[in-house]
Every structure is written in C-alpha cells, then in structure tokens.
C-alpha positions in Angstrom: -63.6 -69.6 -3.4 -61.2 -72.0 -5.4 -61.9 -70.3 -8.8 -61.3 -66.9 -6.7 -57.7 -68.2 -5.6 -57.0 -69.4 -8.8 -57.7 -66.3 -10.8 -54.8 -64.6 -7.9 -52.4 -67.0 -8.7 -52.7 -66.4 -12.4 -52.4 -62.8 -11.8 -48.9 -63.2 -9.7 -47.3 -65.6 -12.4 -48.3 -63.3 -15.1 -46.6 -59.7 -13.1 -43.5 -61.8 -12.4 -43.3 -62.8 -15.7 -43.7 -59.5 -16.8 -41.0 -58.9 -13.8 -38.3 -61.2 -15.2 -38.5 -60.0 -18.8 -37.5 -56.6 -18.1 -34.6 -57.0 -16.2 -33.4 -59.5 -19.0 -33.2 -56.0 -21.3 -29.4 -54.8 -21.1 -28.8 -50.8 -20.2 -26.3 -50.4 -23.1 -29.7 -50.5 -25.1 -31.3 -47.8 -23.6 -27.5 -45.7 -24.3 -28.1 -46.4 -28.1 -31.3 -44.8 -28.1 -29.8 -41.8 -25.9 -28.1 -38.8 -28.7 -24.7 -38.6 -28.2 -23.6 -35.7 -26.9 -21.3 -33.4 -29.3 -17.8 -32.4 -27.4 -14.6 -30.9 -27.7 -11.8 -32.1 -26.3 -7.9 -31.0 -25.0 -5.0 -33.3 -23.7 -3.9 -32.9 -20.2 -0.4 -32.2 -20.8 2.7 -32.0 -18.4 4.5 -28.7 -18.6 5.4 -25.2 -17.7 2.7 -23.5 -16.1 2.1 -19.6 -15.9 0.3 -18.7 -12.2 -0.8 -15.3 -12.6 -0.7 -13.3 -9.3 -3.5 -10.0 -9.8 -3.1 -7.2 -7.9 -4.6 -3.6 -7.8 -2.6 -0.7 -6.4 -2.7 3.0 -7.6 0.2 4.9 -9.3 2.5 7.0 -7.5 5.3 9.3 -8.5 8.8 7.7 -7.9 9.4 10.9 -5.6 6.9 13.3 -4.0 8.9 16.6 -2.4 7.5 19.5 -0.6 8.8 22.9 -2.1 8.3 25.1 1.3 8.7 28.5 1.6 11.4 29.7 3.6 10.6 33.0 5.4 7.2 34.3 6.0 6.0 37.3 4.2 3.3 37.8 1.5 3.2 35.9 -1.8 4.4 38.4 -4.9 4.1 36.2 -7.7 3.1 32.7 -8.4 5.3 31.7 -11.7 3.8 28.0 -11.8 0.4 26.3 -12.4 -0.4 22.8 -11.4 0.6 20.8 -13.9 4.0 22.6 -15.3 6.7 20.4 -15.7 10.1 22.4 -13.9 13.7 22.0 -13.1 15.2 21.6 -9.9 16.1 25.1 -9.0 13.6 26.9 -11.1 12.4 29.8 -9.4 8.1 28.5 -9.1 7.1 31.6 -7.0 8.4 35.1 -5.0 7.4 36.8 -1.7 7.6 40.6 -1.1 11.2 41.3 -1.7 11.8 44.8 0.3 12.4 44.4 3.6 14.7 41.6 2.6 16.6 44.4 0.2 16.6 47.1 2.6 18.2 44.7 5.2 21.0 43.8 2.8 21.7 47.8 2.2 22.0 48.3 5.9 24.4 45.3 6.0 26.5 46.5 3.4 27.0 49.7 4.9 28.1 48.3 8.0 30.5 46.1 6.2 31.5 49.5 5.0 31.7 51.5 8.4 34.2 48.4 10.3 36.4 48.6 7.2 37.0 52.1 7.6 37.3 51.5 11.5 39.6 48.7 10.5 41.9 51.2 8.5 41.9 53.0 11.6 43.1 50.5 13.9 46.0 49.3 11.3 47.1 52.5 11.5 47.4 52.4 15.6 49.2 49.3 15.8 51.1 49.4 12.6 54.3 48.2 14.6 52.9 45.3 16.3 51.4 43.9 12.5 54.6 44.7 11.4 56.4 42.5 14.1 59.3 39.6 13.1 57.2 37.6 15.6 54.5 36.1 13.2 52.5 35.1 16.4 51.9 38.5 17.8 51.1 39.9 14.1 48.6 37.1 13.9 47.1 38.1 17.1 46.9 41.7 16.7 45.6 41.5 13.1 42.5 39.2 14.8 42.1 41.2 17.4 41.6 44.3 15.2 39.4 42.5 12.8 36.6 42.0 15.8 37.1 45.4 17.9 36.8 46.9 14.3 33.2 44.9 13.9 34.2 43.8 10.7 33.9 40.4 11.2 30.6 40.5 12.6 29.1 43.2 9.5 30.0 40.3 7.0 28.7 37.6 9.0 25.5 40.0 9.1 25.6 40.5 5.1 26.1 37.1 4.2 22.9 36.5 6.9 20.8 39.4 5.1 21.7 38.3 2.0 20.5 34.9 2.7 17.4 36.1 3.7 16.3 37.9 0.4 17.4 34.5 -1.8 14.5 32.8 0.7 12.3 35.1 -1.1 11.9 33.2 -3.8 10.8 29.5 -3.6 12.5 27.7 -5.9 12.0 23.5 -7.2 14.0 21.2 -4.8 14.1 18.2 -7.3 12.7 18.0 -11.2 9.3 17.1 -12.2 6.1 18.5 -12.2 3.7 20.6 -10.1 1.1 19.4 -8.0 -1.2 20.7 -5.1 -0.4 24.4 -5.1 -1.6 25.6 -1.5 -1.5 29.6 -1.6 -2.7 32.3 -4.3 -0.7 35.4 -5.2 -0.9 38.1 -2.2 -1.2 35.3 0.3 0.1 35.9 4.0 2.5 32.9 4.1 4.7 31.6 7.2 8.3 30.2 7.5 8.4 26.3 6.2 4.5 26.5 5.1 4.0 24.0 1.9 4.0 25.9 -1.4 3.3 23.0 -3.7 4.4 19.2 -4.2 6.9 18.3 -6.7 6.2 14.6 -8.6 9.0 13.2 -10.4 6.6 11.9 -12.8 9.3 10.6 -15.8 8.9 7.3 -13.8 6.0 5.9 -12.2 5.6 3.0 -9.3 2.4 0.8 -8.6 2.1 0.2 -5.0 -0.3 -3.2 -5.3 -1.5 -5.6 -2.3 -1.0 -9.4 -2.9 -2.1 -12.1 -1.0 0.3 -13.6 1.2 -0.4 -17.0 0.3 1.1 -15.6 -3.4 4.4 -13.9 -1.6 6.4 -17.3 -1.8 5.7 -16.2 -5.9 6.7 -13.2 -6.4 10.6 -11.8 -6.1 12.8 -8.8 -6.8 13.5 -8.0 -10.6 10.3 -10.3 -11.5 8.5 -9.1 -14.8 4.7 -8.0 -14.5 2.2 -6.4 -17.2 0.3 -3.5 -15.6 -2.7 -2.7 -17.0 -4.0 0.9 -16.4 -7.7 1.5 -15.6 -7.7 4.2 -18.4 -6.2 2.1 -20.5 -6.8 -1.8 -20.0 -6.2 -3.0 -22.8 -2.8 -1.9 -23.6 0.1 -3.4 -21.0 2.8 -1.5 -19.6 5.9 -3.6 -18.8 6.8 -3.4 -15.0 9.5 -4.5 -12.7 9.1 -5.6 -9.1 11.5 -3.3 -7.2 10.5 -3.9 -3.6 8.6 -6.1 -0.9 7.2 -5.1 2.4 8.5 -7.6 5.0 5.5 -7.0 7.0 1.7 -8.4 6.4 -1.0 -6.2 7.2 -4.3 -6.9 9.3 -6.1 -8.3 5.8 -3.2 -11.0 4.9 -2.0 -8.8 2.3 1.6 -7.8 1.2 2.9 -4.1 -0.1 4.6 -4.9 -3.2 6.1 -2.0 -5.3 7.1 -2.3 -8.9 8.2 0.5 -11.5 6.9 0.8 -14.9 9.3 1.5 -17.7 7.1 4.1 -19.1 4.6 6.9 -17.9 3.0 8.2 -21.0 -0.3 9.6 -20.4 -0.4 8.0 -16.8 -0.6 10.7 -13.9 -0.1 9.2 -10.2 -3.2 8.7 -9.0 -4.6 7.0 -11.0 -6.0 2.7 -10.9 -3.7 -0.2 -12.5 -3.9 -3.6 -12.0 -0.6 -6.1 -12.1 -0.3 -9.3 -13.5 2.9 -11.2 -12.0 3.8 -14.1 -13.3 5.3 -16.8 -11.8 6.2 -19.9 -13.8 5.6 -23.2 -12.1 7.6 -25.9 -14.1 6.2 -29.6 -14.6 2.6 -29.0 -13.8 -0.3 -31.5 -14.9 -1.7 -28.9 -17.0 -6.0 -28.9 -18.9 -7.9 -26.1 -20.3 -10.0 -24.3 -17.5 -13.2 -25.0 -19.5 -12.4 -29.3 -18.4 -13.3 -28.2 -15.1 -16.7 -28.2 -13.1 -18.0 -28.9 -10.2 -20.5 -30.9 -8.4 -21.7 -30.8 -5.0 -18.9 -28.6 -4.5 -16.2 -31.3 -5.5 -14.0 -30.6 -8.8 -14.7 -33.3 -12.1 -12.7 -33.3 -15.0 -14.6 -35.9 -18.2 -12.2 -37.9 -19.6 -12.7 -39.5 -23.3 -13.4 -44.2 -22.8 -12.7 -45.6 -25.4 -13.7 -42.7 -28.3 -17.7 -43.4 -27.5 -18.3 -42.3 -23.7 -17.3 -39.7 -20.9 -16.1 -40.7 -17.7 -16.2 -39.0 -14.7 -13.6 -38.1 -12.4 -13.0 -36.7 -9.4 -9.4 -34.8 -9.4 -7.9 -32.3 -6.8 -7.2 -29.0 -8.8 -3.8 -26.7 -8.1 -3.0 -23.2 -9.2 -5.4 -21.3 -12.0 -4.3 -18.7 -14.3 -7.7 -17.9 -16.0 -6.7 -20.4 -19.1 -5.4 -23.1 -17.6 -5.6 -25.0 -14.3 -3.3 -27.3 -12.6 -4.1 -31.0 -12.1 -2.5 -32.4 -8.7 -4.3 -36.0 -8.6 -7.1 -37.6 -10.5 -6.2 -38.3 -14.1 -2.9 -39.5 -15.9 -1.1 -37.3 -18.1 -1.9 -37.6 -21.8 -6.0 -38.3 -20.8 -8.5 -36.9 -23.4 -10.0 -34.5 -21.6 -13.7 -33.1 -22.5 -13.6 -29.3 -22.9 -17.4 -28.5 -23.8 -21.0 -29.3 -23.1 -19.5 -31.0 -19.6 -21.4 -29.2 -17.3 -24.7 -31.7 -17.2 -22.6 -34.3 -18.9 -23.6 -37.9 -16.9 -21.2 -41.1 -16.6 -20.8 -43.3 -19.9 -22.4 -40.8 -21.4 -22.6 -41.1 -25.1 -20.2 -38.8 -26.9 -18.8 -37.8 -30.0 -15.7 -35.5 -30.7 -16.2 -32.3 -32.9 -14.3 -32.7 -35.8 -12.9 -29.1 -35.3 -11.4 -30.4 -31.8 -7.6 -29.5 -32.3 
C-alpha cells in the first residue's frame, strides 16, 4: 500500500511539472513560427467624399401629344409611318374630303344669293343709308345686312369651310410619330386618337430614389445616366424636377433631362448616378471593410509587423469608398487585402507594390 501511494505522488509531481513548464513558454513564440500574412494597405484619409445615389427609371419624351382627328368620316390617306420625324402643322393623314367640299359650294352660293338680296334692299332704302344722321344709316345698313341673310351665309361659309380643313389631321407640336391607331379606309369618329407625337430632340428619365437619399439630391444637380443599351457610355443629365410627395414604397419621382438623345427612343431602361459631395468625411477603400458577426472591422497596421482589429461604425458607401464615422483616427494604415480571415496581432507584411 505505501509503495502504491508513492508511485501516485510521483506521478502528480511529474504532470505538474510538466504543467508549469508550458505555461513558462511565451505566445509571441508561437507568432514567429506562424507565416506572415502578405497585405496591402491604404490611408484613411479625411476629405471630400462622392455618395452616389442609383436610381432606375425609363426614358420618356419631354412631350407626348395626341394628334386627334377632328370630324368623323373615313380615313383617305395615311401620309405617316411610325417612326417619321414631322413638323408641327404637317399634314400626317386625310379623311374623305366631299361632303366637306360640297358643303362649302352650297355655302358659297348662299353668300352669293344674300348679296344679291342685299343689292336689293340698298336699292329700297337708298334714302335712309343716305341720311346726314349717321345713326339711322348705321341702323338701316345693319338691319339690311341680316333681313338680306348675308350675315348669316358667311357665318355658314366660314363654318363649312372649317369643316373641310378638319379633314386633314395635321401635327400639333414637332417630333416624331408613335402609336398610329387607324389604317387607311378606317371609319373614324370626331376627337378619336390618330397617333402620338414625341418630342424626342430631348429626352427625360423619370427615376425612383429612396427617400432617405432626397435630403441629397437638388434642382440643377449633375447625374451620369447610363442607358441599358448602352451602359458603358454615360450621358450627362440634369435634375429638373422633384415630386413633393413619397409614394407607398418610400420612394421619390425625381425627373432629370439628358443633354443628348442619340440613339435613345423613350421607352427604353437607364439608370442614374447622382452625385452628392459630402465634404470632410473620414474616408478608406471599400475593400478595408468586413464584417463579422454582423459588426463592421476595419485592420489597422501596429507597429509595421501586426493587424489590429477594430470595430468602427461605417457612414455613406459609394461602391469605392466608404465613410468612417467612429473607430479609427485619421491617417491609420489601413489593411486593404487578404483581411477577411485576418486574426488579431496577426503577423503581417506590406506588399511592396502597396501605393
């Protein structure tokens, strides 16, 4: 029993021996046999910041008007196909002209008749148009105009007359033709649609924007639009006008004209980039950023050798760069690469292409 008890104690001296001696190694030994891991860096800089708002809208023509046609009858000609760019006043299409002519004939020969009636009548009351007493003459002369139905016959011509320029539908404003509703030898009514007129020489971009963003954006404020046909070439556009109201979703109507519409056609998808300068902004490279456990770190350089990790509370983001509201002092070394499973006093060292 005594040589059993003595072989335990033995045993427990020699584990906390064993115990004490690894405790005595230091952890910056086990670093040094850890790779350093190779990093880029940036330096967080205080300065002007660019917060992009993006929006999507579609194009529209800066006007959209209804030619209508004015009278019913049936549709001669049709002098336009969609697409034709016309003038305001160009004649686009004609309805049957003849009852429209033959009622002007019939007016012009009643315009006829009273003016021979009218000759008539002058030569009945000759003395009284002949008066000293400019008021009677006045009075006769008026009197003899309507019981000679002159008055009424050119009332009825220019009426008639009238109705056969209604025959032809002509462009209320410039631009181009779109939508054309009714074939040649259609039945048409009074005030049905012909076509729509788009004044296409200038485009808008209706877009939505978040009203959080609103505070950002203002009249006369410079934006690149980037058509879907076209995304990589930018069109310059100019913020013209701002719903007052937001919608159901939280979003604002924001309107802005492009200074060119070369081979755009309304209709058609474009995205916005506003941008709204935000001045003295604590400013790193978007790649300094990542998150863990849903919290934003930024790596900052110790000493040349290691990483450090710190929390920080991000700002704005404009795809490149992202604002710094609290975490790390201006002019820190931030780490731009290989950050994402980068560990606390991490070994590092710097790229030698790190700008």
């Amino acid at each position: 029993m005594k040589n059993l008890l003595f072989g335990l104690s033995l045993l427990l001296f020699a584990c906390s021996e064993a115990k004490d001696g690894s405790q005595e190694i230091p952890a910056e030994s086990f670093r040094s046999e850890v790779a350093a891991t190779e990093v880029r860096t940036a330096t967080a800089e205080r300065k002007s910041f660019d917060y992009l708002v993006n929006a999507i809208g579609k194009l529209e023509a800066q006007s959209e008007v209804k030619a209508l046609v004015e009278r019913e009858g049936y549709l001669e000609e049709v002098l336009v196909l969609e697409g034709h760019s016309v003038q305001k006043g160009q004649v686009i299409a004609r309805l049957d002209r003849r009852e429209a002519e033959f009622a002007v004939e019939k007016a012009r020969i009643a315009v006829v008749k009273a003016q021979s009636e009218l000759e008539v009548l002058k030569n009945q009351y000759h003395l009284a148009l002949e008066s000293q007493d400019t008021v009677v003459a006045k009075l006769v002369q008026n009197r003899i105009l309507v019981n000679s139905g002159l008055s009424l016959a050119q009332v009825e011509l220019k009426e008639a007359e009238l109705n056969l320029a209604r025959c032809e539908v002509r462009a209320p404003v410039a631009g181009q033709i779109a939508n054309i509703k009714f074939k040649q030898g259609s039945l048409v009514t009074k005030n049905a649609e012909f076509a729509e007129i788009l004044s296409t020489d200038r485009l808008l971009l209706r877009v939505k924007v978040l009203e959080s963003d609103i505070p950002l954006v203002s009249s006369a404020q410079k934006a690149e639009v980037y058509p879907i046909s076209d995304p990589q070439n930018a069109l310059v556009g100019t913020v013209t006008a701002i719903n007052p109201k937001v919608d159901e979703n939280g979003l604002v109507q924001v309107s802005l004209t492009l200074n060119s519409s070369k081979n755009l056609l309304p209709g058609m998808n474009a995205r916005a980039v506003i941008r709204a300068p935000q001045s003295n902004s604590l400013v790193v490279p978007k790649d300094a950023v990542v998150y863990r456990s849903g919290r934003a770190v930024v790596f900052t350089v110790e000493g040349g050798k290691e990483s450090k990790w710190n929390y920080v509370e991000v700002g704005k983001d404009n795809g490149r760069e992202i604002e710094i509201l609290e975490g790390i002092p201006e002019n820190s070394t931030v780490i731009t690469s290989n950050n994402l499973q980068l560990a606390h006093q991490a070994p590092i060292q710097i790229a030698n292409d790190t700008l």
